[in-house]
Structure formats: structure tokens, C-alpha cells
C-alpha positions, 0 to 999 in steps of 0.5 A, a space after each residue: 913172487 906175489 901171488 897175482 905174478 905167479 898166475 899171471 906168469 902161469 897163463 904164459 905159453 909153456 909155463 905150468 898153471 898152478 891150481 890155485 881153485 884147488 889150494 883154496 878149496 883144501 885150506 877152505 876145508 880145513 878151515 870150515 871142518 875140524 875133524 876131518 875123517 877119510 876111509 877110516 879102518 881098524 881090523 883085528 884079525 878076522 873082525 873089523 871094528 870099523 870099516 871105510 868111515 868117511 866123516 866130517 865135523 864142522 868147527 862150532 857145530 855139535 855132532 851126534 853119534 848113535 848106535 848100539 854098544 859094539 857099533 864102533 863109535 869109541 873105536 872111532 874116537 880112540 882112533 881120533 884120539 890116536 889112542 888106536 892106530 888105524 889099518 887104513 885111511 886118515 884123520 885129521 883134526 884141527 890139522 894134527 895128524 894121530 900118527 904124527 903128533 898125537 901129543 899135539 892133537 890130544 892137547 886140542 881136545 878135552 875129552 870124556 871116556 864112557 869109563 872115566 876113572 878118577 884118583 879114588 885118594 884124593 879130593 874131588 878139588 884137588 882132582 880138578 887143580 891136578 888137570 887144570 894144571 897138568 892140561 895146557 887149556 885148563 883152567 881151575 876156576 872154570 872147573 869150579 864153576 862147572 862143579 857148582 852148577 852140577 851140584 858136586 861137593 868138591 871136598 869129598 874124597 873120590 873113593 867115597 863118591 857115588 858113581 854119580 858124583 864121580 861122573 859130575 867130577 869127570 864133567 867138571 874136568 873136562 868142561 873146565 878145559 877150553 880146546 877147541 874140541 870137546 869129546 863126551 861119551 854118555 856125558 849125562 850117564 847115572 845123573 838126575 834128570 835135574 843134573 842132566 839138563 844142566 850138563 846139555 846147557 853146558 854143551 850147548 853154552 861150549 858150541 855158542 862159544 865157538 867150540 865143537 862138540 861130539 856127543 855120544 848118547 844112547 839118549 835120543 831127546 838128548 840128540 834131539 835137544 843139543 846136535 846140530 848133526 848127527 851120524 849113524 853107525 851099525 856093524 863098524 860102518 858109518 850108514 846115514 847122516 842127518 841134519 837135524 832140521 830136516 829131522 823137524 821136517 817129519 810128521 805123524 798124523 793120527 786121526 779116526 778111520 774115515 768111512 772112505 778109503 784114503 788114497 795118496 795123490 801121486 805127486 805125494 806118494 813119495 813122502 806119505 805113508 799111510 796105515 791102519 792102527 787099533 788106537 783105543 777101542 777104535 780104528 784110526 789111520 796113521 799118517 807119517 810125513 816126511 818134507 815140509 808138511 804145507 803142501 800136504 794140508 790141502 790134501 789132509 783137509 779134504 780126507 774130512 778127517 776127525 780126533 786128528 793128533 799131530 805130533 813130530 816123529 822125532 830121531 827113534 823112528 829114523 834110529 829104528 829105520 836104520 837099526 831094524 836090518 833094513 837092506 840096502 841103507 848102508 849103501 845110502 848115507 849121501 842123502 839127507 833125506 834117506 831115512 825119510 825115504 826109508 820110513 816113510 812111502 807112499 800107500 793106501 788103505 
């Protein structure tokens, strides 16, 4: 039977109607989302490492994850990996189920630990043949050409490498093999300001070329300048989620103490908050913005302001926002705007 038959036999009398709109929209899902995260739990004993984790990550995007150490984010990516098993809900990724086919789902990922671990005996080349040739994706040359553009000496033994050098080796496994997804856990730690560029080009040229990318940093420019996303976690719970346009979208204004009082309009309470600093050996006035900042220009321009310095706020102050013990942000993650709401309200001084 085709598929026009069948619906057309389900709008006859007595016949069940097949939900086509709802099989479409789960292989649209799937088709749009590589990870597919749902209630996510793992608890030991009394402790709960994670808890209700609801995630999605798109195919070709690169998704961020922040917070401190102990916040949850490896055992996030173990239980992806399949590496833990979880005390409840789902993953999925690439359509592989952890529980299911592990093997099958790790084969669609590279990914790098926080600690990888090398062969201390052998040669960083002979390290990059053995995975290219023991991973169905690997790929020798392209592990070569990695390790050349990270400067790494391939022919030194690993046990006499710097901890740097074994990290570029790591990188160089990893970013040699061509999954569809790609895992890095502090990616560019104890590497050179020169190396680290290098390493964020290469992520970016790994999502250009259609690939996903997680990233774990505790770097914040370093989320800045390659996530397309990024999620927040705190005490094993997934509390905010940000695209990072809408994180361009963020102001502060920084300008003399005016001899008036400034006082916000109503209509821009909302995405205004002002305050005083002692910036020098002067007064000044803090703005912080959230939202496109043109309709505000009027406004600023009639407060006769002087030295004034726009600058973007940047993901610390929303890191601070959600990290400072603020009640009641884990209950809104929905919201894109909410760490705009949550750092940024409307006042007066």
C-alpha cells in the first residue's frame, strides 16, 4: 500500500487515521538533532550526579558546556558514551542507543577525555597509526596533518613528552578521525596561547565541514569564539541554555556621573539596569543592556552622558548570573533570554 492510499483509506468510516504529522515530526527530530537528551539521571547512593537532564544538539552546530568541576558535565558524556549506565531516562545519539549498541554509537564518535592517557612506550607516530587503524573512521594522514599544524614532534616517544605535547598528541587522535560527532573535554588545556588558536580553528573547520561538536571549556572567550550554543550546568542540573547571538545582544555602558538623576522609562525597565561605580578617582554610571541596543539610543542620548565606553558584556557576566546562588534560575532554562532577565533589570540612581 502507498503511502497516499493509506491516508486516504484512514479517512474512511471505521478505519483508524495514522498520525502521519507525528511520524514526520519524530524522523524531523531526528533528522535535525544528533544528541538527543530526555530526563537524564545517574544517582549513587544518596548523591545525584545528574539529575532530569533534558538536552538537544543539533547536527552541524558546536554546543557548549559550562560549569564548574563537579557540575556534571563528564558524567553527562560518559552516560552518552555509554560508559555509565544511567538510573533513568534516555539518549540518543545518531539514533544509537548507549544501552543497546554502545559499540555501534562509540563508532560515531571521536571523543577526548579531560585525562587522556597515551602509551608512555611507544612514538607519538606510531600512537596516531594505532588508532587510525583500530577506529572505523581513522584516518593516518589526516592525523598527520593535524599534528603538523599543532607543531607536535611525532617521532618522540610518549613517556618523554611534555604534558603539553601529549595533549597535542590527543588532539591529533581525535581530530584525525571523521565521526560525525566529536567530543573535547578542555580540548586546549596546558597548550600555548599560539597552539590553542590553532586547536579552536580546527573546530570550527570540523563544524563547517558538517560535523557536530561538544565542547567542554572552562575558558569562557574560548565558548565565545567557537559555540553556536551553549548550556549551563550547576549541582548535576541542566539551569540555562543560550544561543550565543543572543548573548551579542548584551551591552554595558559606562560613562561620568551625570549631575541629574537618570531615571529608566517604563517601557525599558525591562532590559536596563543602572548603577553607580567609583571608576578612577570619579563617579561614573553603569548601564547594562540586554536586547537589541537601537532602541535605547535615544534615550542614552538625551542623558547628555560624557567619557561614555561601550563595551559587550560578554558569557561571564551570564556564568556569574547563573553560578552566584541566584534562587529560582533552575527552574528557567526555557527562556533564551533569561540570564538577560536575571543580570539585567530595570532601575535608577
Amino acid at each position: 500500500m502507498s503511502h497516499s492510499d493509506e491516508i486516504a483509506e484512514a479517512d474512511q468510516p471505521g478505519v483508524a487515521r495514522t498520525r502521519v504529522s507525528d511520524i514526520d515530526l519524530v524522523r524531523s527530530d531526528a533528522d535535525i538533532n544528533l544528541v538527543q537528551i530526555d530526563h537524564l539521571t545517574k544517582i549513587y547512593g544518596d548523591f545525584t550526579a545528574l539529575s532530569e537532564c533534558c538536552l538537544h544538539v543539533r547536527r552541524g552546530e558546536v554546543f557548549g558546556l559550562l560549569g564548574p568541576n563537579g557540575a556534571g558535565k563528564t558524567t553527562l558524556i560518559r552516560l552518552m558514551l555509554g560508559f555509565l549506565q544511567p538510573t533513568s531516562g534516555s539518549c540518543l545519539v545518531d539514533g544509537f542507543d548507549p544501552r543497546v549498541d554502545g559499540v555501534g554509537l562509540r563508532e560515531r564518535v571521536a571523543y577526548l577525555p579531560g585525562d587522556a592517557r597515551l602509551p608512555r612506550h611507544m612514538r607519538g607516530d606510531s600512537v596516531l597509526r594505532f588508532f587510525a587503524e583500530m577506529h572505523p573512521c581513522g584516518d593516518l594522514q589526516r592525523s598527520l596533518e593535524v599534528a603538523d599544524r599543532l607543531e607536535l614532534q611525532t617521532r618522540r616517544r610518549v613517556g618523554f613528552m611534555s604534558t603539553g605535547m601529549r595533549q597535542k598528541l590527543a588532539l591529533s587522535v581525535v581530530l584525525g578521525l571523521s565521526t560525525p560527532l566529536l567530543i573535547l573535554d578542555e580540548p586546549t588545556a596546558n597548550l600555548d596561547p599560539t597552539i590553542r588558536a590553532t586547536v579552536l580553528d580546527l573546530v570550527l573547520n570540523a563544524r563547517d565541514a558538517g560535523r557536530t561538536v561538544i565542547f567542554s571549556s572552562h575558558v569562557l572567550s574560548e565558548i565565545e569564539d567557537t559555540c553556536d550554543r551553549v548550556a549551563f550546568l550547576r549541582h548535576g542540573k541542566l539551569v540555562h541554555e543560550l544561543a550565543m547571538r543572543d548573548l551579542f545582544q548584551r551591552h554595558r555602558i559606562t560613562a561620568r556621573k551625570p549631575e541629574i538623576r537618570i531615571s529608566v522609562p517604563a517601557e525599558l525597565s525591562q532590559h536596563v539596569k543602572v548603577r553607580e561605580i567609583q571608576y578612577g578617582h570619579a563617579d561614573h554610571v553603569q548601564i547594562d543592556t540586554a536586547g537589541d541596543l537601537a532602541p535605547l539610543l535615544e534615550w542614552i542620548d538625551s542623558l547628555c552622558l560624557q567619557q561614555i565606553r561601550v563595551e559587550p558584556l560578554g558569557l561571564r557576566v551570564v556564568y556569574e548570573s547563573v553560578h552566584g546562588g541566584k534562587p529560582g534560575v533552575e527552574n528557567r532554562r526555557a527562556d533564551p533570554q533569561v540570564a538577560n532577565e536575571d543580570s539585567v533589570k530595570g532601575g535608577s540612581v
